[in-house]
N, CA, C and O atoms as a GROMACS GRO file, in nm:
protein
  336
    1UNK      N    1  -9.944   0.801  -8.265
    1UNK     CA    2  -9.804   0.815  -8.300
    1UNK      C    3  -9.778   0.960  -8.338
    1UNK      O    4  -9.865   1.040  -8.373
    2UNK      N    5  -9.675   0.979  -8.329
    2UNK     CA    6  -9.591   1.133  -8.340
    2UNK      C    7  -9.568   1.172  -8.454
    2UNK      O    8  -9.610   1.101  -8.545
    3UNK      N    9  -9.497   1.291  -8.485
    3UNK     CA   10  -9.455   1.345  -8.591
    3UNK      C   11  -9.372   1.289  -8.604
    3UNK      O   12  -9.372   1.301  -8.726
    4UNK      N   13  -9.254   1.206  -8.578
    4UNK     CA   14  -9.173   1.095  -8.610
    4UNK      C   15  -9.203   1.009  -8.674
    4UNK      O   16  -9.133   0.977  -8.770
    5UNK      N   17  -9.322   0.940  -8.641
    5UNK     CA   18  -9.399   0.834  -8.716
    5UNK      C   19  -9.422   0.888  -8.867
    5UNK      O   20  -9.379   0.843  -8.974
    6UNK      N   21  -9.507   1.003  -8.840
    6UNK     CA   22  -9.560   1.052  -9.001
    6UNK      C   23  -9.449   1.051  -9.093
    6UNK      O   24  -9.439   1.005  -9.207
    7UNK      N   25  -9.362   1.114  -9.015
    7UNK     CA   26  -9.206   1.160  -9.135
    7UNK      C   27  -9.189   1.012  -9.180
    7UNK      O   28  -9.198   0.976  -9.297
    8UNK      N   29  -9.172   0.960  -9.114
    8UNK     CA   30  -9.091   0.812  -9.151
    8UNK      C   31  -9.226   0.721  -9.220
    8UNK      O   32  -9.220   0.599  -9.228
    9UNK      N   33  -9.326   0.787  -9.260
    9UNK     CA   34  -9.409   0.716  -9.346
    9UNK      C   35  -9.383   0.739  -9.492
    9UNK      O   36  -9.377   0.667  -9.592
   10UNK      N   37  -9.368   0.876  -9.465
   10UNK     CA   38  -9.358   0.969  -9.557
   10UNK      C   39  -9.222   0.909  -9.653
   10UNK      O   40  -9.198   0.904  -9.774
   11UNK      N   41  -9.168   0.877  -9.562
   11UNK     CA   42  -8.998   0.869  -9.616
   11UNK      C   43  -9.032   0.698  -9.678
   11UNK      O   44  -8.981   0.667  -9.785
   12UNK      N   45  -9.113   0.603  -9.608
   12UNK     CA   46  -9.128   0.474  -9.678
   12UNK      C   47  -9.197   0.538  -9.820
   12UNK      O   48  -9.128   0.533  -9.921
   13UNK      N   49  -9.300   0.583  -9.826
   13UNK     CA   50  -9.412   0.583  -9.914
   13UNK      C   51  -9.279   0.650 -10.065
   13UNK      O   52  -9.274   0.595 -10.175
   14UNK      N   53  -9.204   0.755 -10.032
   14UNK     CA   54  -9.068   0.790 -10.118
   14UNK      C   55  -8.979   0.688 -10.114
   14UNK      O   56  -8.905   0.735 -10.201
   15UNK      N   57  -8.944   0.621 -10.094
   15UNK     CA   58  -8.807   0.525 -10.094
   15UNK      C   59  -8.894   0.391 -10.195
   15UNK      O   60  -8.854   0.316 -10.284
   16UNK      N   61  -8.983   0.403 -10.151
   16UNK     CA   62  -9.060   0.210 -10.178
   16UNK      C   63  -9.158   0.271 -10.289
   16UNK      O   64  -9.167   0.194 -10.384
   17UNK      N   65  -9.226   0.375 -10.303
   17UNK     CA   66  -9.305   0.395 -10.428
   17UNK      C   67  -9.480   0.322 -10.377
   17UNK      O   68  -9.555   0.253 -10.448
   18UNK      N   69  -9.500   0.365 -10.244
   18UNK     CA   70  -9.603   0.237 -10.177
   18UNK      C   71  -9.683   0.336 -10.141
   18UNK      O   72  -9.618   0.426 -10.088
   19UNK      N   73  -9.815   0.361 -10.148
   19UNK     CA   74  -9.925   0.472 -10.056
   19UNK      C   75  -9.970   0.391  -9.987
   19UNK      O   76 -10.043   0.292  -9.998
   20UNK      N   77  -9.884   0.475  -9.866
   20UNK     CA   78  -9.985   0.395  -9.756
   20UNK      C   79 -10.113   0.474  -9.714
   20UNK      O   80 -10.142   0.472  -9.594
   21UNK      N   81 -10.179   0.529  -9.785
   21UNK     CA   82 -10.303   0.534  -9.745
   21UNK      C   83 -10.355   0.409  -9.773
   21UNK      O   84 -10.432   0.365  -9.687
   22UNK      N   85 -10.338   0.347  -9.859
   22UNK     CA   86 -10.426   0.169  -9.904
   22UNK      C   87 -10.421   0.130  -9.767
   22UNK      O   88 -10.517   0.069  -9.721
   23UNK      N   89 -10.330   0.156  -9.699
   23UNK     CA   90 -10.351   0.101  -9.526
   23UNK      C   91 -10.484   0.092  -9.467
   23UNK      O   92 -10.534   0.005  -9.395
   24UNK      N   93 -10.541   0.229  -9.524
   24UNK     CA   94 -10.674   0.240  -9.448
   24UNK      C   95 -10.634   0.219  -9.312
   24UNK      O   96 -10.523   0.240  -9.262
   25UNK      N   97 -10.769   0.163  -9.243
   25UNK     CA   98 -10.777   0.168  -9.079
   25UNK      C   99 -10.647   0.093  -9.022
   25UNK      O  100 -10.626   0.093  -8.901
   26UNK      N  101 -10.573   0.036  -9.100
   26UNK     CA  102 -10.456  -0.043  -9.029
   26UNK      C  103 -10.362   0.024  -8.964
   26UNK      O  104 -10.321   0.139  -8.984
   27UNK      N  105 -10.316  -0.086  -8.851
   27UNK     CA  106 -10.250   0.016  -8.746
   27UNK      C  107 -10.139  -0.075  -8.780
   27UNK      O  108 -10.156  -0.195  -8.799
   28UNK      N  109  -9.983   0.008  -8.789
   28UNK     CA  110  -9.879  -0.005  -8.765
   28UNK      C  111  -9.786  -0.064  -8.604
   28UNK      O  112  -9.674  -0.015  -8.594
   29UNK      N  113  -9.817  -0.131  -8.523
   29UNK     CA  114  -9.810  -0.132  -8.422
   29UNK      C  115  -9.611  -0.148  -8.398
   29UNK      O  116  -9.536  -0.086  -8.322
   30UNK      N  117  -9.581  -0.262  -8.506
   30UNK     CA  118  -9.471  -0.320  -8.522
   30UNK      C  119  -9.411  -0.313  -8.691
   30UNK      O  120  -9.468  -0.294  -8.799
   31UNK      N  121  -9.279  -0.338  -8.655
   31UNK     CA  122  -9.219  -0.342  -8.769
   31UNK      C  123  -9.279  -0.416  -8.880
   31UNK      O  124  -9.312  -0.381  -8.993
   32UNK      N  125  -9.287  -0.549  -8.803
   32UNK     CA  126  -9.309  -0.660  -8.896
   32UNK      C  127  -9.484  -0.606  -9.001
   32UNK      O  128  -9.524  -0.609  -9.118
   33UNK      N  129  -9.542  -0.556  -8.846
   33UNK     CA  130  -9.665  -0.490  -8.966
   33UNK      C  131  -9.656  -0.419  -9.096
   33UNK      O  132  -9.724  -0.445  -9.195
   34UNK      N  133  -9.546  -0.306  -9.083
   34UNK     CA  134  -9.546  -0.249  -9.177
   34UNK      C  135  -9.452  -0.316  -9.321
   34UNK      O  136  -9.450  -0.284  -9.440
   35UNK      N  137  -9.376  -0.425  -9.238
   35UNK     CA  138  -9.329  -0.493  -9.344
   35UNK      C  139  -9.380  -0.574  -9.446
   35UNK      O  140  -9.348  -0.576  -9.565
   36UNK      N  141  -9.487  -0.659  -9.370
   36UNK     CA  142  -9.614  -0.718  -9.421
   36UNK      C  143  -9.732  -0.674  -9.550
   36UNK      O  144  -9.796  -0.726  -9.641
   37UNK      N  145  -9.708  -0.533  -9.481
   37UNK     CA  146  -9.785  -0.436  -9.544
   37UNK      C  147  -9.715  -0.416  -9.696
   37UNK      O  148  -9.757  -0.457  -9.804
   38UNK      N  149  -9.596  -0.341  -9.668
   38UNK     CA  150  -9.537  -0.309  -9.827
   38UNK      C  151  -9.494  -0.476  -9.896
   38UNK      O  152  -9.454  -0.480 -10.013
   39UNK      N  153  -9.502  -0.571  -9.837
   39UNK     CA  154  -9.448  -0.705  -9.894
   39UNK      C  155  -9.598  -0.711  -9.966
   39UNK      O  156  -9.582  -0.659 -10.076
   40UNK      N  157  -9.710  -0.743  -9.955
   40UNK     CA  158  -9.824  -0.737  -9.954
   40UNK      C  159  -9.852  -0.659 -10.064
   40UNK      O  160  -9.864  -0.715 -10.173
   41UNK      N  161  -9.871  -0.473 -10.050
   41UNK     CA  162  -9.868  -0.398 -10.136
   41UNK      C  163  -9.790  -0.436 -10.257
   41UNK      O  164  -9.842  -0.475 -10.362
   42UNK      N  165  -9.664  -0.422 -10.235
   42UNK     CA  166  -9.557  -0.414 -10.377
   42UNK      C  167  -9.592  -0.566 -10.422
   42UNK      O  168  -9.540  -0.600 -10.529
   43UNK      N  169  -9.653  -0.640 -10.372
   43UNK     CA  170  -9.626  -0.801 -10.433
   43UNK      C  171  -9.482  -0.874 -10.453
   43UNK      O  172  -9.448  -0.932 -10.556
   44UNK      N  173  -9.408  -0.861 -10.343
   44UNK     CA  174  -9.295  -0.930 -10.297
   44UNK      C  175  -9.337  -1.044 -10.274
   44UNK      O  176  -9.428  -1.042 -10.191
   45UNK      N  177  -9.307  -1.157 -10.316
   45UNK     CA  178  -9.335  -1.294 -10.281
   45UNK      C  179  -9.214  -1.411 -10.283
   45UNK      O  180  -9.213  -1.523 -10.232
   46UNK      N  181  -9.121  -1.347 -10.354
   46UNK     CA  182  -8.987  -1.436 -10.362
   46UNK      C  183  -8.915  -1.431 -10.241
   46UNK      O  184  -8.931  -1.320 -10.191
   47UNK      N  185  -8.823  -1.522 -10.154
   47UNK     CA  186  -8.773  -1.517 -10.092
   47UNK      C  187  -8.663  -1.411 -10.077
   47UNK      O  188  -8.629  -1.352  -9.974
   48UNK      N  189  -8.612  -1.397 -10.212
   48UNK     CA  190  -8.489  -1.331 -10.164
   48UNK      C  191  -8.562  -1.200 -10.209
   48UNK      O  192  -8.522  -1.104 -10.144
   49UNK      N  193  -8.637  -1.176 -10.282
   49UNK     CA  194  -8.686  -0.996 -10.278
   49UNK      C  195  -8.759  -0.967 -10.189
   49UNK      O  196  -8.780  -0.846 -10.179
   50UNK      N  197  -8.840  -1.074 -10.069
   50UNK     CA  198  -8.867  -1.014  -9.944
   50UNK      C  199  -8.745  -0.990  -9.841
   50UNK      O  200  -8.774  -0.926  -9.740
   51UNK      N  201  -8.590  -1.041  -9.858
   51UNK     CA  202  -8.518  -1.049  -9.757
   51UNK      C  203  -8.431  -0.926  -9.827
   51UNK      O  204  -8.337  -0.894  -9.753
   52UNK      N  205  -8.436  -0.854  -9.939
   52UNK     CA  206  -8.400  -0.723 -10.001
   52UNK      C  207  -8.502  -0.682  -9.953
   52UNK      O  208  -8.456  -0.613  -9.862
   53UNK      N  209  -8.617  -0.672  -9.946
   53UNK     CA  210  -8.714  -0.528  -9.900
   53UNK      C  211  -8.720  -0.535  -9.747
   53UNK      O  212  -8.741  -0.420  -9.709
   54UNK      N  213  -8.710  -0.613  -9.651
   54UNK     CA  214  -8.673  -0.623  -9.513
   54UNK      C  215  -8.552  -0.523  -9.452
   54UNK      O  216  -8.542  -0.456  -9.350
   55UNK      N  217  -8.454  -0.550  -9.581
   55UNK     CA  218  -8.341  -0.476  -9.545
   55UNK      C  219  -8.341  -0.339  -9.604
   55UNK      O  220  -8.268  -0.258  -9.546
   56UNK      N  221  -8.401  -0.301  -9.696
   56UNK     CA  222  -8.419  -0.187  -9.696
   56UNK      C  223  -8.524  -0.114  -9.638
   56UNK      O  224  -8.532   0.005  -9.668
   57UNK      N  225  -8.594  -0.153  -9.573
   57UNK     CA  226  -8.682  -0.153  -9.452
   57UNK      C  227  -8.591  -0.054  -9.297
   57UNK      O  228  -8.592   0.054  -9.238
   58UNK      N  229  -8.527  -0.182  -9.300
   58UNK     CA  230  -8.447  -0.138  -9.177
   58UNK      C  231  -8.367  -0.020  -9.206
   58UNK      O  232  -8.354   0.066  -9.119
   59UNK      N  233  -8.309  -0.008  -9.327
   59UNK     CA  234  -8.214   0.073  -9.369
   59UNK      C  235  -8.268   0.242  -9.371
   59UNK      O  236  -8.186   0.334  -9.368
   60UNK      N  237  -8.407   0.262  -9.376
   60UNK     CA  238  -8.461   0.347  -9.402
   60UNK      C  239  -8.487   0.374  -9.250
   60UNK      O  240  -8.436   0.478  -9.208
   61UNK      N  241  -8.551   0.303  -9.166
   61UNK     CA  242  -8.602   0.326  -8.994
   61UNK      C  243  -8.442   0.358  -8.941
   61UNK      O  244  -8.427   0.442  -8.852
   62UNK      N  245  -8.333   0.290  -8.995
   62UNK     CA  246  -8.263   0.341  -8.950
   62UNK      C  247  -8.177   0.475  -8.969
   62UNK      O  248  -8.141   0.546  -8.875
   63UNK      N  249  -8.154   0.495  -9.080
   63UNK     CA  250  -8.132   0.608  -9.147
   63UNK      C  251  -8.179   0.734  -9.080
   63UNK      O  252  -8.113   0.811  -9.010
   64UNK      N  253  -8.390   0.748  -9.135
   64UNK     CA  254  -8.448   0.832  -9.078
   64UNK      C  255  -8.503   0.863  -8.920
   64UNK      O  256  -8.561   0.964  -8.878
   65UNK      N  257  -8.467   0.748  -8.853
   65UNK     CA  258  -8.493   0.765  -8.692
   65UNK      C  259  -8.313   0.761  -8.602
   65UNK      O  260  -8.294   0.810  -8.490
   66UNK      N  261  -8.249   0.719  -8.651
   66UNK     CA  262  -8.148   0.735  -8.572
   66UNK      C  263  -8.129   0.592  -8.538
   66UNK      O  264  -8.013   0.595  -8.495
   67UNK      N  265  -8.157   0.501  -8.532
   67UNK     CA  266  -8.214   0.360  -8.388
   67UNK      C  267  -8.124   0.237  -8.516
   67UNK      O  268  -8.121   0.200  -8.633
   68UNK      N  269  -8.056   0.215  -8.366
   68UNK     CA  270  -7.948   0.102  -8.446
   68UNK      C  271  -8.022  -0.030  -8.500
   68UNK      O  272  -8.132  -0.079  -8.475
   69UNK      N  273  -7.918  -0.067  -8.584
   69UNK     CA  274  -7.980  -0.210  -8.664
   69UNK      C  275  -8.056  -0.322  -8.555
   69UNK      O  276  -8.174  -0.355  -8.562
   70UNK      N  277  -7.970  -0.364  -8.468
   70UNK     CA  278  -7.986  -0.467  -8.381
   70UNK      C  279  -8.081  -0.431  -8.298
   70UNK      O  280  -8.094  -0.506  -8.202
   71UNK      N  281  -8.171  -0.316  -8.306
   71UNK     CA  282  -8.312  -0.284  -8.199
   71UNK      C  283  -8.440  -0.270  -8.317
   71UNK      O  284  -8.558  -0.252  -8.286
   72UNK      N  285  -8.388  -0.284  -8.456
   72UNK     CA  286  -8.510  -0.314  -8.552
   72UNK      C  287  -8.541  -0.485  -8.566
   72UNK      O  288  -8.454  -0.559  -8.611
   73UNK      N  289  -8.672  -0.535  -8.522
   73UNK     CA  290  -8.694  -0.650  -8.555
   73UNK      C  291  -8.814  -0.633  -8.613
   73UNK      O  292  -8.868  -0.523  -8.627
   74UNK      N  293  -8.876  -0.775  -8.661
   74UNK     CA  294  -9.003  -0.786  -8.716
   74UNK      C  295  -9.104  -0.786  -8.552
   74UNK      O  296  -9.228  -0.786  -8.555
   75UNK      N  297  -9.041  -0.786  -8.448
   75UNK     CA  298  -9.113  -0.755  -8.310
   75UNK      C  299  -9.158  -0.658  -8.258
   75UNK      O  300  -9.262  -0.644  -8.194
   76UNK      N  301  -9.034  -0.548  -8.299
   76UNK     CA  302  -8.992  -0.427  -8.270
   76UNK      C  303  -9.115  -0.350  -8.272
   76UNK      O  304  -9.180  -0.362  -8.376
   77UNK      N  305  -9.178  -0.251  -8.155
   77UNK     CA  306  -9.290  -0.178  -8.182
   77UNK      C  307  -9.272  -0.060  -8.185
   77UNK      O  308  -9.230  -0.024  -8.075
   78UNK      N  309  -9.278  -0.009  -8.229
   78UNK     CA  310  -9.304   0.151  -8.309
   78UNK      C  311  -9.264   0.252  -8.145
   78UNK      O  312  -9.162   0.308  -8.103
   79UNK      N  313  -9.413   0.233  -8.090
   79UNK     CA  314  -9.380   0.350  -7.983
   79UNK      C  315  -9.307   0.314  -7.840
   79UNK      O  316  -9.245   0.390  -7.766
   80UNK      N  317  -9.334   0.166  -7.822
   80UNK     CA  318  -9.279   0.120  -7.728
   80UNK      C  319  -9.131   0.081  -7.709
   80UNK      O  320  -9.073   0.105  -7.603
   81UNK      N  321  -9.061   0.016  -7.826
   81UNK     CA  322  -8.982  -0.032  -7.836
   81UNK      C  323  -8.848   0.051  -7.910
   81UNK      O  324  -8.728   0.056  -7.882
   82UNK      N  325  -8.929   0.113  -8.016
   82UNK     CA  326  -8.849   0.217  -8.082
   82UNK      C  327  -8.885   0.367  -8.092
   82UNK      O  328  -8.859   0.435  -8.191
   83UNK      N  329  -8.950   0.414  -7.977
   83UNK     CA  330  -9.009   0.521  -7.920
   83UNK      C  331  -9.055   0.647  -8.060
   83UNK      O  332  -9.046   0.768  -8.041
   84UNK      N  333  -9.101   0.587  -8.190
   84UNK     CA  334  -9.123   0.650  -8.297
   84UNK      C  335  -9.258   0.708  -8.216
   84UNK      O  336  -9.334   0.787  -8.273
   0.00000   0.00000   0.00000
């Protein structure tokens, strides 16, 4: 992944308070991964504070990449889909 990718890690790891180095070897392939990931990390487990961190999820990929709401899914892949 690109310098797009990094920025927009960069920009989760500031917005969410999350190091993703704890990622270690994990690969980001899709949204939903990295959503998994900070749900996981931060210990989101309630319904409705995973469906607040989803959306600020999106809010941030969208913000910092440009890429409209309706092309972010939990499917959505990084280089393929959302050419990060």
């Amino acid at each position: 992944m690109g310098l797009d990718f990094v920025e927009l890690v960069m920009t989760i790891e500031t917005e969410f308070g999350a190091d993703m180095n704890l990622a270690g070897d994990r690969v980001f392939r899709t949204v939903g991964d990295m959503y998994d990931f900070l749900a996981s990390t931060l210990g989101v487990t309630d319904e409705a504070e995973r469906a607040r961190l989803w959306t600020r999820l999106v809010d941030v990929i969208e913000r910092q990449q440009g890429i409209r709401r309706d092309r972010i899914t939990r499917e959505a892949r990084f280089h393929d889909d959302l050419e990060i």
